[in-house]
Biopython code that builds the backbone (N, CA, C, O; Angstrom):
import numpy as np
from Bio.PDB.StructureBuilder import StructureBuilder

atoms = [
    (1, "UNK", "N", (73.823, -17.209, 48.663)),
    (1, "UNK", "CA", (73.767, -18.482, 49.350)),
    (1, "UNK", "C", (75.074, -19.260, 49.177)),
    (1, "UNK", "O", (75.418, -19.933, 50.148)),
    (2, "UNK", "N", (76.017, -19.275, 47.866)),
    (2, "UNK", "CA", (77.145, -19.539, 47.792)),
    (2, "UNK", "C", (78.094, -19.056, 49.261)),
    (2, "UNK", "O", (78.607, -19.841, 50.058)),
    (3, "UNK", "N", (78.127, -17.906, 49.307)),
    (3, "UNK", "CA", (79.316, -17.748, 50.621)),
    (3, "UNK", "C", (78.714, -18.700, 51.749)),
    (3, "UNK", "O", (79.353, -19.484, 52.450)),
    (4, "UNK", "N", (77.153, -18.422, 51.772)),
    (4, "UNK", "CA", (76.672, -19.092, 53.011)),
    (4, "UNK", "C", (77.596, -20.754, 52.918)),
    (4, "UNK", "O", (78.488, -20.991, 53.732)),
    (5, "UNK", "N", (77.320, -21.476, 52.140)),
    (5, "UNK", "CA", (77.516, -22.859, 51.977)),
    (5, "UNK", "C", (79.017, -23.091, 52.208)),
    (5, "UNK", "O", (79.385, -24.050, 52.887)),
    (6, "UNK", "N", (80.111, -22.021, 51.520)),
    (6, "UNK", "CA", (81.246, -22.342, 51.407)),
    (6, "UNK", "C", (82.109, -21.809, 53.525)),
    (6, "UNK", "O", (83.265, -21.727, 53.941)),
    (7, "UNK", "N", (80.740, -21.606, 54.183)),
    (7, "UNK", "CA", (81.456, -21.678, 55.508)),
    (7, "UNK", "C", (80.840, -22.757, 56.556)),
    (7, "UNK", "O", (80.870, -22.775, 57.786)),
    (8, "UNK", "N", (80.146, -23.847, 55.399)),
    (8, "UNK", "CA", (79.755, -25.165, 56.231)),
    (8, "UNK", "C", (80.864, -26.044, 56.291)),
    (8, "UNK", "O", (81.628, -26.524, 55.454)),
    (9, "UNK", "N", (80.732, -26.115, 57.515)),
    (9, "UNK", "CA", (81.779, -27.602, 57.874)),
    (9, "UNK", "C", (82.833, -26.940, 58.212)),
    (9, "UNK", "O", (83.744, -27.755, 58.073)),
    (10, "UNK", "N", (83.478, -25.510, 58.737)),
    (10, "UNK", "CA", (84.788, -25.176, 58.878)),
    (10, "UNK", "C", (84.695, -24.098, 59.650)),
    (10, "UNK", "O", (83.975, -23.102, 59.584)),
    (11, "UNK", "N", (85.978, -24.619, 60.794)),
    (11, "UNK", "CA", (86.373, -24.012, 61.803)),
    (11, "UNK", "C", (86.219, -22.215, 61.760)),
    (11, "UNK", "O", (86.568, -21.616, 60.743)),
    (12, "UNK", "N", (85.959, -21.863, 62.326)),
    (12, "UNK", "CA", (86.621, -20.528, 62.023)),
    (12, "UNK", "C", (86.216, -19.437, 63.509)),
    (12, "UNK", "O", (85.421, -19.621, 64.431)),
    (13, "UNK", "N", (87.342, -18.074, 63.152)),
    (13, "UNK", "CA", (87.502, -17.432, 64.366)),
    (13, "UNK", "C", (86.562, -16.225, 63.950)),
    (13, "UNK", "O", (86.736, -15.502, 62.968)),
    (14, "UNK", "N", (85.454, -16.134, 64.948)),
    (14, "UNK", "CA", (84.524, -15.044, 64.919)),
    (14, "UNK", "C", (85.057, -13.335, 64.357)),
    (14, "UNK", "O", (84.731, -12.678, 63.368)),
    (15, "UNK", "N", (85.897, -13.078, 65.381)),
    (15, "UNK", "CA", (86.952, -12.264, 65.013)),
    (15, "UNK", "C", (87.457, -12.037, 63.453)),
    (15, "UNK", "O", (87.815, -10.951, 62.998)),
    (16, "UNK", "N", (87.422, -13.028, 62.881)),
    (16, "UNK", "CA", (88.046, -12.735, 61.851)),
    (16, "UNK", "C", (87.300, -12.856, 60.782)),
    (16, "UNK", "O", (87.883, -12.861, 59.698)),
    (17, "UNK", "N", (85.834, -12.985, 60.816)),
    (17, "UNK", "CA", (84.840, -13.195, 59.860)),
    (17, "UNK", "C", (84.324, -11.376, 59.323)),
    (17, "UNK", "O", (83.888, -10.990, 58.239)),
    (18, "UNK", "N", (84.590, -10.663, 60.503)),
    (18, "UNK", "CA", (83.598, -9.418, 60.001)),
    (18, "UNK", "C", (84.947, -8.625, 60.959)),
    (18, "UNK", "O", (85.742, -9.250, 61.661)),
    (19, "UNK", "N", (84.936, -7.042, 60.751)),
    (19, "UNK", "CA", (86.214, -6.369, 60.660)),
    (19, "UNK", "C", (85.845, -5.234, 60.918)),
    (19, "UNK", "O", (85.602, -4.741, 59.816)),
    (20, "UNK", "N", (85.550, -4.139, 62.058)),
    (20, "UNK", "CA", (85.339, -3.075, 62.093)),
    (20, "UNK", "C", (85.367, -1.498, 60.733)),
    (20, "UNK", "O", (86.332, -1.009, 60.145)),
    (21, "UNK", "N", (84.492, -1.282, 60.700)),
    (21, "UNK", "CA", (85.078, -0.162, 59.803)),
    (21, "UNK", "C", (84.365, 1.342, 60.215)),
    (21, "UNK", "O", (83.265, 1.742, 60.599)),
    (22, "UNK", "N", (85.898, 1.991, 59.838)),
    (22, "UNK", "CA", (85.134, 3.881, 61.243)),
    (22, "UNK", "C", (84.216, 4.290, 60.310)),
    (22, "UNK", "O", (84.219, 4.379, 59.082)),
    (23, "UNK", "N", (82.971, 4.652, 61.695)),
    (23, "UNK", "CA", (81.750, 5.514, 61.720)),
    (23, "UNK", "C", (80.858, 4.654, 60.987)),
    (23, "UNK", "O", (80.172, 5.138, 60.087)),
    (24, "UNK", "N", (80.761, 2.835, 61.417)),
    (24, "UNK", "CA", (79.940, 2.356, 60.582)),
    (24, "UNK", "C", (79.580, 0.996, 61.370)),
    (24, "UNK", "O", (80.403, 0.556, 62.173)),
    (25, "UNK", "N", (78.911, 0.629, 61.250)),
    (25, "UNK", "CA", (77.916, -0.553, 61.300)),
    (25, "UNK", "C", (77.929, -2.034, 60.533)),
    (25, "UNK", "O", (76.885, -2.256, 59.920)),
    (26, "UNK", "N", (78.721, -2.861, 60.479)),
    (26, "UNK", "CA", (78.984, -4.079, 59.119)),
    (26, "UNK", "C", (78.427, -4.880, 59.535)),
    (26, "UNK", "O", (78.647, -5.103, 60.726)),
    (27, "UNK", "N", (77.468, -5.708, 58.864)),
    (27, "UNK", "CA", (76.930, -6.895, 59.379)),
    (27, "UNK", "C", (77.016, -8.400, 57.972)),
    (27, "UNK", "O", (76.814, -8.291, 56.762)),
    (28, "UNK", "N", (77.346, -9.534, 58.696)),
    (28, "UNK", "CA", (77.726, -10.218, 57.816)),
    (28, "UNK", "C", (76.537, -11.333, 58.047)),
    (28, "UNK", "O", (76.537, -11.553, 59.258)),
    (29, "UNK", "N", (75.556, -12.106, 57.429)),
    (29, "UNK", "CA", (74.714, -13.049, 57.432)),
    (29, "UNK", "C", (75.780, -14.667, 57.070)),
    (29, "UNK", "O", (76.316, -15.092, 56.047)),
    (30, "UNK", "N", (75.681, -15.218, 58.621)),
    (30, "UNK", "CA", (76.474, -16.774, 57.982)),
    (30, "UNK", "C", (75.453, -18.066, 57.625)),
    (30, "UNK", "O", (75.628, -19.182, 57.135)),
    (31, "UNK", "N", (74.423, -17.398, 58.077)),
    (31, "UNK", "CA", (73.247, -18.388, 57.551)),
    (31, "UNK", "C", (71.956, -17.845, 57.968)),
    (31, "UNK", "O", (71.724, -17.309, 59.051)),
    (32, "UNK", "N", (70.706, -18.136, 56.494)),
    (32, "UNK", "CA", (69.464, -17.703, 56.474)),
    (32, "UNK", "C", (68.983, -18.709, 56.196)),
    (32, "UNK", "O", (69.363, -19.198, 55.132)),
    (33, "UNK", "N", (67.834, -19.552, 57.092)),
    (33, "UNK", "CA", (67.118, -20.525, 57.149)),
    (33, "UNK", "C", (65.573, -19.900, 57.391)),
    (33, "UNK", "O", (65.374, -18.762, 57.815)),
    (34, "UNK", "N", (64.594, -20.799, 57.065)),
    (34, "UNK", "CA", (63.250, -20.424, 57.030)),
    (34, "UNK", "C", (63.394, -20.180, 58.812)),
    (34, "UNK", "O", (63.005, -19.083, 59.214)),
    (35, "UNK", "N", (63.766, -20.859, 59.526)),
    (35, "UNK", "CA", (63.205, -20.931, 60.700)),
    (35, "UNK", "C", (64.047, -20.122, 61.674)),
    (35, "UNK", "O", (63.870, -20.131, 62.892)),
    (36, "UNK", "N", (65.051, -19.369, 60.986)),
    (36, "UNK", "CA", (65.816, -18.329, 61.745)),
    (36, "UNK", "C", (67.118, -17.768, 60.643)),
    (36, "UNK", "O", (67.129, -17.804, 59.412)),
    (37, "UNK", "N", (68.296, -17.192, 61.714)),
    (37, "UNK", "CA", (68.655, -16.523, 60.985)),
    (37, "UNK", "C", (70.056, -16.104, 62.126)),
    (37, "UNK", "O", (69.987, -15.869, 63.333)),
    (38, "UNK", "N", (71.266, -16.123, 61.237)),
    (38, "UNK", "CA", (72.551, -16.024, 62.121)),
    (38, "UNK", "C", (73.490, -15.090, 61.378)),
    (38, "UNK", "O", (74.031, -15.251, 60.284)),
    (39, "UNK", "N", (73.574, -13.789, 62.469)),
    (39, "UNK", "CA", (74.096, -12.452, 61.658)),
    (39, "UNK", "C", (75.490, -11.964, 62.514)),
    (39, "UNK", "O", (75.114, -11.841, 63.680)),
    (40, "UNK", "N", (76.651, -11.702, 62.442)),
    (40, "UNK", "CA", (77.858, -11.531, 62.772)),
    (40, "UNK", "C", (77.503, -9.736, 62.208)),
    (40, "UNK", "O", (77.153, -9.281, 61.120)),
    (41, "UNK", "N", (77.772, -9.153, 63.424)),
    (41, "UNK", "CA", (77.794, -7.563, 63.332)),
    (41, "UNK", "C", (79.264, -6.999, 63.504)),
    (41, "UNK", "O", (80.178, -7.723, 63.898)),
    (42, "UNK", "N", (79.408, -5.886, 63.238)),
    (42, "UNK", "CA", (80.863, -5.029, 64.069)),
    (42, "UNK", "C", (80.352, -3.375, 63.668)),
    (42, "UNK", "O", (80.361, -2.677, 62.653)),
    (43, "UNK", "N", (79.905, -3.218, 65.128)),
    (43, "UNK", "CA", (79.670, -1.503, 65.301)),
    (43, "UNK", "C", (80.835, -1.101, 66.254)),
    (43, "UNK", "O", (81.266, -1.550, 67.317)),
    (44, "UNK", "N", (81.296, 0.352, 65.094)),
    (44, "UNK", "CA", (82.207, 1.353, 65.525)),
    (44, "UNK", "C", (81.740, 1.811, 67.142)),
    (44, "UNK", "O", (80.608, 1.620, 67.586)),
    (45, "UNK", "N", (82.493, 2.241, 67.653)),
    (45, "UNK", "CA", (82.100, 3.464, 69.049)),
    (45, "UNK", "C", (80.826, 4.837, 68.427)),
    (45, "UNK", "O", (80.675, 5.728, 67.591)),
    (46, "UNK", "N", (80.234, 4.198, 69.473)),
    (46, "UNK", "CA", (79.216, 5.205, 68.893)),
    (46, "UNK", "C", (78.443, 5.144, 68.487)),
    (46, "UNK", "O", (77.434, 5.775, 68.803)),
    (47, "UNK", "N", (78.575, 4.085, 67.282)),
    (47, "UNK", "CA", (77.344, 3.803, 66.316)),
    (47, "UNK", "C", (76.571, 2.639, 67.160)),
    (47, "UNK", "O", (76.740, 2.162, 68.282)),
    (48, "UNK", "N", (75.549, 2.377, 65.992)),
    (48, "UNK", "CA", (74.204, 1.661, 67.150)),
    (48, "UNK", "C", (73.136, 1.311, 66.170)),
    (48, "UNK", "O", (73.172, 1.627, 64.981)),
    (49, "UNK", "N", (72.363, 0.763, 66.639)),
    (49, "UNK", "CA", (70.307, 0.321, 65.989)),
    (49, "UNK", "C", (69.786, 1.377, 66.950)),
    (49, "UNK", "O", (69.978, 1.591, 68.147)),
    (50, "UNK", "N", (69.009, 2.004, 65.935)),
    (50, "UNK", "CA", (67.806, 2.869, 66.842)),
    (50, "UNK", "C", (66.840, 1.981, 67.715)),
    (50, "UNK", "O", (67.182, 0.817, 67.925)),
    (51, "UNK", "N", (65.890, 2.360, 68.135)),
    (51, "UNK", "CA", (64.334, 1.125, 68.896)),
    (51, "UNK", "C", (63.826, 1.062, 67.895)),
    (51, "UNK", "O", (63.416, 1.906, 67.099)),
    (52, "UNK", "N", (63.855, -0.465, 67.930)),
    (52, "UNK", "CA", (62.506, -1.186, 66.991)),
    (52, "UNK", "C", (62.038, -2.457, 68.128)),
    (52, "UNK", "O", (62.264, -2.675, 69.318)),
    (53, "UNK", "N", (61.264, -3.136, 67.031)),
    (53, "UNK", "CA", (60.538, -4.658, 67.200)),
    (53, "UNK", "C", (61.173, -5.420, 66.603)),
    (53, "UNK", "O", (62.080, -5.096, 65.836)),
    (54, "UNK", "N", (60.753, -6.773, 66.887)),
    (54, "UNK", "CA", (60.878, -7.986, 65.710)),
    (54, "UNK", "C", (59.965, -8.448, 66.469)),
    (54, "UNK", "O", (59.474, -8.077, 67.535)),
    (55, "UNK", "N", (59.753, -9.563, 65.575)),
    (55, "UNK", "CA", (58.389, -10.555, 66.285)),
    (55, "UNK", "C", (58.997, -11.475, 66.415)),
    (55, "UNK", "O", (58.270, -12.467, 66.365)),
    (56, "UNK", "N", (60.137, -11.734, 66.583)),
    (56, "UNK", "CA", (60.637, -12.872, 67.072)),
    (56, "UNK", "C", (61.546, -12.964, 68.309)),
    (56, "UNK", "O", (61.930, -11.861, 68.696)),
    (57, "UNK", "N", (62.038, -14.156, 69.112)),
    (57, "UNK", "CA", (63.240, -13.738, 70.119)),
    (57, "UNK", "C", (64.587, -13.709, 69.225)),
    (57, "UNK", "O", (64.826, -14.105, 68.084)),
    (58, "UNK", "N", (65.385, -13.058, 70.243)),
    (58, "UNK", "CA", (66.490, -12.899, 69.406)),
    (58, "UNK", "C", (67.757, -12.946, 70.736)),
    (58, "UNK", "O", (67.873, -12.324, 71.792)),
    (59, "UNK", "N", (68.433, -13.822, 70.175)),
    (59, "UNK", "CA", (70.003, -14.402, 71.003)),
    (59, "UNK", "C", (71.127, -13.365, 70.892)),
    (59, "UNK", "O", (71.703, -13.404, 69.805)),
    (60, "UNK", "N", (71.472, -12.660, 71.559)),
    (60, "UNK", "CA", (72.747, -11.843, 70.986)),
    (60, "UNK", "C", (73.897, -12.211, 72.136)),
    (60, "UNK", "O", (73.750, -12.227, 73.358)),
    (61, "UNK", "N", (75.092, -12.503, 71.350)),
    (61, "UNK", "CA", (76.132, -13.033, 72.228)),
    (61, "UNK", "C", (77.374, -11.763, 71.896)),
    (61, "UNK", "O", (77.440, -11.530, 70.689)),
    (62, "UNK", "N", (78.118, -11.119, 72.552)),
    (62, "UNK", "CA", (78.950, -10.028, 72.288)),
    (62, "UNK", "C", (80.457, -10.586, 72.260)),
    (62, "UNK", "O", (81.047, -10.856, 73.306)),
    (63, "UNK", "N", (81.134, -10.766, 70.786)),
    (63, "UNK", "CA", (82.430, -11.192, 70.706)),
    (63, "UNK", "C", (83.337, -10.199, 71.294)),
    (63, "UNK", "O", (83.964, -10.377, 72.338)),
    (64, "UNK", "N", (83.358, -9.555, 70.850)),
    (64, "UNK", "CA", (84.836, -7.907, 71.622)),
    (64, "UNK", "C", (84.008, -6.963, 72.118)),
    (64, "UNK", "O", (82.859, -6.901, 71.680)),
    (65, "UNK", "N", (84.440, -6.103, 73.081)),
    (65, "UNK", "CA", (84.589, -4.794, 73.256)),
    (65, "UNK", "C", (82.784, -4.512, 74.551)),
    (65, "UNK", "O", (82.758, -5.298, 75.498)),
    (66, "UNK", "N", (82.004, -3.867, 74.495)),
    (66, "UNK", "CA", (80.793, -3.382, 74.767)),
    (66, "UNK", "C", (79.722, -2.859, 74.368)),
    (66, "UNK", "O", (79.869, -1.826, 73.714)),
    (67, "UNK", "N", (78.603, -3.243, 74.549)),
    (67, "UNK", "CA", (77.204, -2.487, 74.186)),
    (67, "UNK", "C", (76.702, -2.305, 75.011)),
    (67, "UNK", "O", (76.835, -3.067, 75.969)),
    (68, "UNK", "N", (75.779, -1.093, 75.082)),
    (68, "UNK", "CA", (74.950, -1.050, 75.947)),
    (68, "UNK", "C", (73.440, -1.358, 75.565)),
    (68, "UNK", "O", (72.731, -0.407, 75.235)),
    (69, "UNK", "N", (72.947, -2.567, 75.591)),
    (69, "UNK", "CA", (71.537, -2.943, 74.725)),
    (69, "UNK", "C", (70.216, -2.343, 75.797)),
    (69, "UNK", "O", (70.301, -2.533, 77.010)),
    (70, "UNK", "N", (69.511, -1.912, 75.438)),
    (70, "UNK", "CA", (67.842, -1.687, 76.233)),
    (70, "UNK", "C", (67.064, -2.364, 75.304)),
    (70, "UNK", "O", (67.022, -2.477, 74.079)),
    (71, "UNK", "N", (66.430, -2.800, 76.317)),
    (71, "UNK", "CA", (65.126, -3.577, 76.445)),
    (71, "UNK", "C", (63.564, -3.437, 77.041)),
    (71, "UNK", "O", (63.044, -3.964, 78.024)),
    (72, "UNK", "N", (63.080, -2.592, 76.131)),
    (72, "UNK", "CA", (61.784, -2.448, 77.319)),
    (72, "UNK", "C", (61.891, -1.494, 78.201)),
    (72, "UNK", "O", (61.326, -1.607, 79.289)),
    (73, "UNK", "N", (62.840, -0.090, 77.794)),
    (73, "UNK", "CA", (63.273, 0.647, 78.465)),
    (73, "UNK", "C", (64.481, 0.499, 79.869)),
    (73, "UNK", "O", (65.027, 1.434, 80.454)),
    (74, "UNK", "N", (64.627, -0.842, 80.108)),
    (74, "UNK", "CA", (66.106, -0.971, 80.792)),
    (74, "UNK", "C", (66.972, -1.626, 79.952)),
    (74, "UNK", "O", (66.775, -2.533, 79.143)),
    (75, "UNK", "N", (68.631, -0.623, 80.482)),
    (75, "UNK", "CA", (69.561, -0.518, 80.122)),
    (75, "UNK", "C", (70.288, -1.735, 80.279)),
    (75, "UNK", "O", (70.101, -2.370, 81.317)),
    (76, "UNK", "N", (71.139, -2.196, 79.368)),
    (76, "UNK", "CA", (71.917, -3.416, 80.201)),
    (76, "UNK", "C", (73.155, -2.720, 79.277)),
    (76, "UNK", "O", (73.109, -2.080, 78.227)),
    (77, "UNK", "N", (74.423, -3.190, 80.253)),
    (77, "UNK", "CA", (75.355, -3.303, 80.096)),
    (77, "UNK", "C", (75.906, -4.498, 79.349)),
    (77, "UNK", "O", (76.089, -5.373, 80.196)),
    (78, "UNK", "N", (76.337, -5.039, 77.870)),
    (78, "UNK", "CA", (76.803, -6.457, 77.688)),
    (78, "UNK", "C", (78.152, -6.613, 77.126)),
    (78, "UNK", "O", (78.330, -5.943, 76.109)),
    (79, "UNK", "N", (79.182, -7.345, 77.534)),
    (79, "UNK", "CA", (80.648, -7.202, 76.990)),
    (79, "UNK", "C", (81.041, -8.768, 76.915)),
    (79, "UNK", "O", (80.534, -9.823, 77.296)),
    (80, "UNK", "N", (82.159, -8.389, 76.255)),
    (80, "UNK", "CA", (82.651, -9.747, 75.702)),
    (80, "UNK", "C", (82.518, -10.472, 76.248)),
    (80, "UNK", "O", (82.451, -10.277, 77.462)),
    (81, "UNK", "N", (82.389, -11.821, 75.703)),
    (81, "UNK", "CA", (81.698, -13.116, 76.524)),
    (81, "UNK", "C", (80.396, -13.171, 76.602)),
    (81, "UNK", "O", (79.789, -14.122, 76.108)),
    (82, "UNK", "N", (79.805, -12.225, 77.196)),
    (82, "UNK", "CA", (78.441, -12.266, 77.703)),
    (82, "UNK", "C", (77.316, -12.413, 76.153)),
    (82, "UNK", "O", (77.488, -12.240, 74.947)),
    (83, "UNK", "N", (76.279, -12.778, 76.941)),
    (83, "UNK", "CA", (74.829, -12.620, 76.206)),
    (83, "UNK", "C", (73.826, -12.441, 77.040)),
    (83, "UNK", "O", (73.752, -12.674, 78.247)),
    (84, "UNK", "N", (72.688, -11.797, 75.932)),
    (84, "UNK", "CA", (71.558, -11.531, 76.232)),
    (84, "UNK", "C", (70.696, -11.887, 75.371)),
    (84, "UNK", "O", (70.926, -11.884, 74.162)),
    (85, "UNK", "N", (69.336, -12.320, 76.021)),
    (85, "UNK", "CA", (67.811, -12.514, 75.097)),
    (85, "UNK", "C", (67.200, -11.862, 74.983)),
    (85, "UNK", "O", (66.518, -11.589, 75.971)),
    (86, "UNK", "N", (66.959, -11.105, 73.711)),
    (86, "UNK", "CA", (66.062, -10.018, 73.753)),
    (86, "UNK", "C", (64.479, -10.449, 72.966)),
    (86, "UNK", "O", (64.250, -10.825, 71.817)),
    (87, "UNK", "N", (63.467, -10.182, 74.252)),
    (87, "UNK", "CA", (62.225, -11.441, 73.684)),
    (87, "UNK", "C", (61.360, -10.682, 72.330)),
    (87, "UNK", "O", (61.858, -9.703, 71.775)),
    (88, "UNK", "N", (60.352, -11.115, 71.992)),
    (88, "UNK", "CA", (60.132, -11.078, 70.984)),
    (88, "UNK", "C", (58.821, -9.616, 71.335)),
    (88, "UNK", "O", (58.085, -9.416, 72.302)),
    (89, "UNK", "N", (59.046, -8.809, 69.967)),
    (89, "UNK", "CA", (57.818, -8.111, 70.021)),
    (89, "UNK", "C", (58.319, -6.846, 71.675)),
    (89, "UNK", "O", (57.281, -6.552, 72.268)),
    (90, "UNK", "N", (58.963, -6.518, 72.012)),
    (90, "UNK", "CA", (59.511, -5.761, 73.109)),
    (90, "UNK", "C", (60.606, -4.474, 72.523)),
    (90, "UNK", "O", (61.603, -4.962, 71.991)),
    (91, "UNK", "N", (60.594, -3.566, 72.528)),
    (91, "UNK", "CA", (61.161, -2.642, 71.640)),
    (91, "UNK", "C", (62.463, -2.668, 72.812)),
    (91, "UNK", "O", (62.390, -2.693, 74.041)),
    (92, "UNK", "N", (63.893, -2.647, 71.735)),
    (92, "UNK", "CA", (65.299, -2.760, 72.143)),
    (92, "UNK", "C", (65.946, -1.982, 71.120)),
    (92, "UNK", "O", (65.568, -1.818, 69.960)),
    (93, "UNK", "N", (66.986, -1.515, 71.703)),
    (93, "UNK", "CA", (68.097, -0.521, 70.938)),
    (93, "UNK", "C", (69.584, -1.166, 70.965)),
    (93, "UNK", "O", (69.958, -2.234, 71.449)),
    (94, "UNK", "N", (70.126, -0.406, 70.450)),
    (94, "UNK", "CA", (71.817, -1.125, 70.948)),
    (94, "UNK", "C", (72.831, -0.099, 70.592)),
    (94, "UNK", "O", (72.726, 0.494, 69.518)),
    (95, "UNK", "N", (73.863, 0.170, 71.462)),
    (95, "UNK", "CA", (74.670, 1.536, 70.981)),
    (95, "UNK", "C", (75.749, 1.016, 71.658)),
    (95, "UNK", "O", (75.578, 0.387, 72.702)),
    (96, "UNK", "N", (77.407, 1.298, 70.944)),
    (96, "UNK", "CA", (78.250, 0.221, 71.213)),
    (96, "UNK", "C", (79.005, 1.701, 71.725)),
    (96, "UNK", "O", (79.242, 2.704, 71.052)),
    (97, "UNK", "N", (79.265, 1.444, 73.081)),
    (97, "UNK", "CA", (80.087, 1.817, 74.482)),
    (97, "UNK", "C", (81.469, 1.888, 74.149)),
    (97, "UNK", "O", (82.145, 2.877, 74.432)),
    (98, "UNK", "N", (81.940, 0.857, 73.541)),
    (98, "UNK", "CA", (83.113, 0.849, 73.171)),
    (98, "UNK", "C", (83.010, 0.277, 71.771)),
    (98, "UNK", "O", (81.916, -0.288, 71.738)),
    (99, "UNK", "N", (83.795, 0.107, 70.247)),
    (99, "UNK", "CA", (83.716, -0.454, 68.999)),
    (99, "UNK", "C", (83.212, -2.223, 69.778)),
    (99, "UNK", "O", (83.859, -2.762, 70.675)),
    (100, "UNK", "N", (82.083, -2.749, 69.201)),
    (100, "UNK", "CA", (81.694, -4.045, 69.521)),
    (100, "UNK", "C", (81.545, -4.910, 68.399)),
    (100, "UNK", "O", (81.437, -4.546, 67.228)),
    (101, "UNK", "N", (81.548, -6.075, 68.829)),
    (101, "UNK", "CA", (81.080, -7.071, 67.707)),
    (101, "UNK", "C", (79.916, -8.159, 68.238)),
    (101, "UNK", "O", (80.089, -8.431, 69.426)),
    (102, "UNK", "N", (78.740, -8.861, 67.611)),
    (102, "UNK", "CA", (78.092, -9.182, 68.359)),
    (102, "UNK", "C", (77.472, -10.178, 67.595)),
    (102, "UNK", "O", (76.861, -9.722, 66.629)),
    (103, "UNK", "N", (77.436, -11.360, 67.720)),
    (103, "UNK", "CA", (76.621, -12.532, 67.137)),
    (103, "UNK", "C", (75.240, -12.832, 67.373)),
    (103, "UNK", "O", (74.858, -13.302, 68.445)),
    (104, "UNK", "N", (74.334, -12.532, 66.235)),
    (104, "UNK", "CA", (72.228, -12.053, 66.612)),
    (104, "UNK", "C", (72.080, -13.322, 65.861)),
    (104, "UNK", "O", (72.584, -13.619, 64.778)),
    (105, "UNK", "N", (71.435, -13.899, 66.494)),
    (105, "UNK", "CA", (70.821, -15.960, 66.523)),
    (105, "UNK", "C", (69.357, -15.279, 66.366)),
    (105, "UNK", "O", (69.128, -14.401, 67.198)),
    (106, "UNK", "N", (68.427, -15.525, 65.512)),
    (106, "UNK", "CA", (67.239, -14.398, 65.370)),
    (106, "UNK", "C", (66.309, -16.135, 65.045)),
    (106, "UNK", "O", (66.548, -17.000, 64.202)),
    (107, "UNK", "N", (65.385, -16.076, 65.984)),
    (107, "UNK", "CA", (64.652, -17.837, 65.536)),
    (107, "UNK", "C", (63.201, -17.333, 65.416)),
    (107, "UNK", "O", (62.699, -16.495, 66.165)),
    (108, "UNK", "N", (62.565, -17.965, 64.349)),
    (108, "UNK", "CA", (61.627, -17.289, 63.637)),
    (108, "UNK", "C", (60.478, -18.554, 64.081)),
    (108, "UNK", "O", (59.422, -18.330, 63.489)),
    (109, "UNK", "N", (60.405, -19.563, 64.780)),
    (109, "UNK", "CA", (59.390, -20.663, 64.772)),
    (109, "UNK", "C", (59.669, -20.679, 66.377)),
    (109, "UNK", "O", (59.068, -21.474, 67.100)),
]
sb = StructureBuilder()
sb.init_structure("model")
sb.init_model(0)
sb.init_chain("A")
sb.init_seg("    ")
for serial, (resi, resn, name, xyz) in enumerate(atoms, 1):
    if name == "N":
        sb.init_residue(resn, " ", resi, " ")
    sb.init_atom(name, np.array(xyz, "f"), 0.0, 1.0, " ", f" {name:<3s}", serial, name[0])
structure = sb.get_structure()
């Protein structure tokens, strides 16, 4: 909870919070609250989340590069800039098209 606290109140570049690393998956938590939850990812080419659930909705906004996320069995295409809502309880995957990075807003109420 220390790191969490020491990135309140200050600017900072998405990009430079979490850092690709080959044949891997990094995910960095900038804040865990009862009522949600804000996770900074960086998947290599290639790599990915298998299909699952959550029971909650979940915000994903894509800083660099591409994913290709499914939802409910359709495919979406999502790249930098963009976002998608992936609703709650709906089985989704994610497999990065090109090395991606991707900001998951996960709200639990």
């Amino acid at each position: 909870m220390t790191e969490q606290k020491n990135l309140m109140g200050i600017a900072l570049d998405m990009q430079d919070i979490i850092h690709y690393q080959e044949g891997s998956v990094v995910s960095k938590t900038l804040l865990d609250k009862g009522i949600g939850t804000i996770t900074l990812f960086a998947f290599d080419e290639g790599q990915g989340l298998s299909e699952h659930t959550a029971p909650f909705d979940a915000f994903v906004q894509i800083v660099d590069g591409e994913s290709e996320i499914t939802i409910a069995g359709v495919k979406h295409t999502v790249g930098k800039g963009q976002l998608i809502i992936m609703p709650a309880n709906q089985p989704h995957s994610l497999k990065a098209v090109r090395k991606f990075k991707m900001l998951l807003v996960m709200i639990r109420a």
